[in-house]
C-alpha positions in Angstrom: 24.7 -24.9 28.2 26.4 -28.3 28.5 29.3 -27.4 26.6 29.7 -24.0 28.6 28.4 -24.5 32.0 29.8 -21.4 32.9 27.5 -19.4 30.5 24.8 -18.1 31.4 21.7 -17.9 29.4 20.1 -14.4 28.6 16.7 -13.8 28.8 15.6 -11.2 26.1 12.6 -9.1 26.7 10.2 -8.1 24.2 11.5 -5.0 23.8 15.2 -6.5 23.4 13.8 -8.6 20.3 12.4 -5.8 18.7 15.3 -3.8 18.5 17.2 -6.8 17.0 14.5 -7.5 14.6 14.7 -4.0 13.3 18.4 -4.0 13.2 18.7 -7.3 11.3 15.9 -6.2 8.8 18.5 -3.4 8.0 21.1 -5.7 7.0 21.5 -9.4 7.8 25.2 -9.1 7.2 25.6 -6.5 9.7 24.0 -8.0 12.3 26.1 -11.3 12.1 29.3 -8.8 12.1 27.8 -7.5 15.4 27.3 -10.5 17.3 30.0 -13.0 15.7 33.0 -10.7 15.3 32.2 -7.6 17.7 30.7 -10.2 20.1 28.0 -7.3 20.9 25.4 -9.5 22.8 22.4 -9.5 20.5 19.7 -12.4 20.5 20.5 -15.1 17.9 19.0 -15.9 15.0 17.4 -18.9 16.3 15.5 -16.7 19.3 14.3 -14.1 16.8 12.5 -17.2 15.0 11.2 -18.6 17.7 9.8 -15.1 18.8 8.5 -14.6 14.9 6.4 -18.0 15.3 4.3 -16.3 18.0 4.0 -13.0 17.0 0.8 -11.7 16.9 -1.8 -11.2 14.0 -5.0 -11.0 15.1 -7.6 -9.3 13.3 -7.5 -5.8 14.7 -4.6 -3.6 15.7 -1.5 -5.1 15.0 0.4 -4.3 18.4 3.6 -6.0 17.8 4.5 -4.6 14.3 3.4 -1.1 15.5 6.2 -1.4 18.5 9.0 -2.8 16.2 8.0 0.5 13.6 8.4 3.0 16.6 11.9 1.5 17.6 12.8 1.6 13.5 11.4 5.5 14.1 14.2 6.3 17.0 16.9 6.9 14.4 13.9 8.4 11.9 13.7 12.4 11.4 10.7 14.1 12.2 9.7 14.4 8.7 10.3 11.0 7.5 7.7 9.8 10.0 4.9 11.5 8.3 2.7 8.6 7.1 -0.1 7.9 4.7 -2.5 5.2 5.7 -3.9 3.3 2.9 -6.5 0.6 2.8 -8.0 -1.9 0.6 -9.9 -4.6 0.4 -8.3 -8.1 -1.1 -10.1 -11.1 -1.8 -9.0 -14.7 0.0 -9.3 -18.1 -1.2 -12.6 -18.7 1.1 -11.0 -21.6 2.5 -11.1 -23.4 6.1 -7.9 -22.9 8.1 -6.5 -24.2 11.0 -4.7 -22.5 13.8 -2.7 -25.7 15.4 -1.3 -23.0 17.9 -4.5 -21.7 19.6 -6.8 -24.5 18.3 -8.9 -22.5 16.3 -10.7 -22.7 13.2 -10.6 -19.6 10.7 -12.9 -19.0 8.0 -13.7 -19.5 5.6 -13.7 -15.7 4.5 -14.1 -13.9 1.0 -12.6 -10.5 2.0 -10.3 -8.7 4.4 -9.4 -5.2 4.9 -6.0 -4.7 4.7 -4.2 -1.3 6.4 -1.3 -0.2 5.8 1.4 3.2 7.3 3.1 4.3 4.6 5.9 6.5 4.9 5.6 10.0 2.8 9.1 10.9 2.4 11.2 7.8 3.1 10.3 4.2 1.5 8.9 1.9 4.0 5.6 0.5 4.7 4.1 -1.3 7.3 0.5 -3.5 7.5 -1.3 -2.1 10.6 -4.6 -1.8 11.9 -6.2 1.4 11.7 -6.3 3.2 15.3 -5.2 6.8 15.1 -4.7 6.9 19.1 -2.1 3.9 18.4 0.1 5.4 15.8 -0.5 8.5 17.4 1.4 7.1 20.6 3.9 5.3 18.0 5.6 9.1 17.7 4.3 9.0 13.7 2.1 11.3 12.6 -0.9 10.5 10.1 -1.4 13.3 7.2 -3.3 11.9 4.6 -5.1 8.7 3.6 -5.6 6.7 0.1 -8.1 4.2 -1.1 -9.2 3.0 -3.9 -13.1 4.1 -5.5 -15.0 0.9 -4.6 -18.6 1.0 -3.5 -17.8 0.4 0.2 -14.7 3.4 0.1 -17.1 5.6 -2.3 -19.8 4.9 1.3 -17.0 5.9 4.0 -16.2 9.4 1.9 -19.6 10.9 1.7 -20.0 9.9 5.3 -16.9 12.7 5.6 -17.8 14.9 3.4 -15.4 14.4 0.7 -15.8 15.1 -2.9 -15.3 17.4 -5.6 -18.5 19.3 -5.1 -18.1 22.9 -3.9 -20.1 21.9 -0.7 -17.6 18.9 0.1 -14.1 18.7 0.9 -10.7 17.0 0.4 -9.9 16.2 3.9 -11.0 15.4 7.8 -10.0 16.4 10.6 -7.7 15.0 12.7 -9.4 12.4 15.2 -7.1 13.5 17.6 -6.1 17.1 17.1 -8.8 19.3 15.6 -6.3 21.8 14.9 -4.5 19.2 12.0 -6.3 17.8 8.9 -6.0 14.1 7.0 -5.9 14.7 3.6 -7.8 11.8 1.1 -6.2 11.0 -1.8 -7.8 8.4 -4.5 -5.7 5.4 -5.3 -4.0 6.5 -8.2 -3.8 3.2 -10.6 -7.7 2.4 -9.4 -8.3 6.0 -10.9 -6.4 5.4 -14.2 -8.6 2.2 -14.7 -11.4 3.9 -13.9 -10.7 7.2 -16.1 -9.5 4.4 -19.1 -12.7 2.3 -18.7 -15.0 5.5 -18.9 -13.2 7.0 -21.9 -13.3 3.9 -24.0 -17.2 3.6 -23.1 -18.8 6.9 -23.1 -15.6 9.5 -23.8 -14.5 12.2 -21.6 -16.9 15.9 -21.8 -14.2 18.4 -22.4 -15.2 22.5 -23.0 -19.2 21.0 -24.6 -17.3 18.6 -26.6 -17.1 15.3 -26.2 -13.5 13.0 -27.0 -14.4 9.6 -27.4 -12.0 7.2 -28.5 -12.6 7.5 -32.2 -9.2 9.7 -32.3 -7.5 6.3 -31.4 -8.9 4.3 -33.6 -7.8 6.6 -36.8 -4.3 6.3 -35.0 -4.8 2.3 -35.6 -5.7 2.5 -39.3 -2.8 4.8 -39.7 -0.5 2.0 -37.7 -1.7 -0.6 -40.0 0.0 0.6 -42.7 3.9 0.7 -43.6 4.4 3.7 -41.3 4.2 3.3 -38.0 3.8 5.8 -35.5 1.7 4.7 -32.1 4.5 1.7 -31.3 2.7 0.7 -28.3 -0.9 0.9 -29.4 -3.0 -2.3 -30.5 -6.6 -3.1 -30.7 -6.4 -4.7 -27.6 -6.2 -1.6 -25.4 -9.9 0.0 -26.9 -11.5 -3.8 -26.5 -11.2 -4.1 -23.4 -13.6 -6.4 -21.7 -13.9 -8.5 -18.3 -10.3 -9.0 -16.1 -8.6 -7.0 -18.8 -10.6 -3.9 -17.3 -8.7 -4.5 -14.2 -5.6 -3.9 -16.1 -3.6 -0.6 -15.1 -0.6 -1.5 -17.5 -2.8 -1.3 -20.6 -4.3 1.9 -19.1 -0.9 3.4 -18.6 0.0 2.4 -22.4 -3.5 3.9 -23.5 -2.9 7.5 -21.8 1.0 7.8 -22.4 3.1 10.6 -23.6 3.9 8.5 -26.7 0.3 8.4 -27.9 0.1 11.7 -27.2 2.5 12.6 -29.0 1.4 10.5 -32.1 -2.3 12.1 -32.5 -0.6 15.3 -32.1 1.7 14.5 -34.8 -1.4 13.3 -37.7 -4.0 15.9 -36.4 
């Protein structure tokens, strides 16, 4: 201001720093182009910081990201704004922290429930707090939901009514449109741990018989010998134990096509 007295300085509204936030998370490149070379009048780089360091993450609905993901929706077609909202619970560090801004202590705290819009079509995703009025107003509509089997999410189902009984059901209806259903889908890679931990401990019941893991084990004794067939395959994925059951990568291995393929190939 100094320098150029004859400048005037812009005030940005909230709204204004959205859009650029948006824009710039797009392409960082492009947005310098715009401002430094097209001399479009965007806030800088140094304003959209400053607005960062007080946006808002309280527990609860998280207001500010849900306006920046209906501006990022404007140029969005109607089907690439059908979202899945997923949630999970993640584990903190249980540790005092201090909030020098508002003066606050926080914690300490062993869990937190994380929500998040997913997009079903296009590739984005986006931490919110679940309110289906909010994303509702957002222009995005909410079609299905995914969680994970844990005690607490196993609760929250059978309070809905889903299952795979013939008296229960794969979805709800919408909270605010009885005429439109949210579908429930289980966390896939929480499922695959879960479907690997069950069949190396009791086996799977298939047509009155039951397929335990003894298959696999022949497969080992027949890749501990010159030929080799099961590349992938090592005692370490049927001895599971502890962490390692939290594993999906050694779950994947255990159910792949390759394996497959290999007891398919000595049977």
């Amino acid at each position: 201001m100094l320098l150029n007295p004859t400048v005037q300085k812009m005030r940005w509204s909230a709204d204004d720093i959205a859009v650029a936030i948006s824009l710039r998370s797009v392409s960082p490149k492009a947005y310098r182009y715009l401002k430094n070379v097209l001399k479009i009048p965007l806030p800088g780089l140094s304003t959209l910081r400053k607005w960062a360091s007080t946006f808002c993450v309280d527990e609860g609905i998280l207001t500010d990201v849900l306006k920046i993901i209906k501006y990022k929706g404007r140029d969005m077609s109607d089907i690439n704004k059908l979202i899945v909202v997923s949630f999970d619970e993640i584990h903190l560090s249980n540790a005092i922290a201090i909030d020098r801004r508002r003066e606050q202590v926080i914690g300490p705290h062993k869990k937190c429930q994380m929500i998040f819009a997913r997009g079903l079509f296009k590739k984005w995703k986006q931490p919110i707090f679940y309110d289906q009025d909010v994303t509702k107003d957002s222009d995005y509509r909410v079609i299905a939901v995914t969680c994970d089997l844990g005690p607490s999410n196993q609760k929250l189902l059978k309070a809905l009514g889903i299952g795979v009984q013939e008296h229960e059901k794969c979805y709800f209806q919408h909270p605010s449109n009885d005429a439109l259903k949210v579908f429930v889908f289980a966390d896939s890679p929480h499922l695959i741990k879960l479907a690997r931990n069950h069949y190396i401990d009791q086996g799977f019941n298939y047509n009155g018989e039951c397929i335990k893991k003894s298959c696999l084990e022949k497969l080992l004794a027949i890749n501990s010998k010159n030929f080799k067939i099961a590349h992938r395959l090592t005692q370490s994925h049927l001895d599971v134990a502890k962490s390692d059951r939290q594993k999906v990568k050694t779950a994947t291995q255990l159910f792949s096509n390759t394996n497959a393929a290999a007891i398919e190939c000595v049977v």
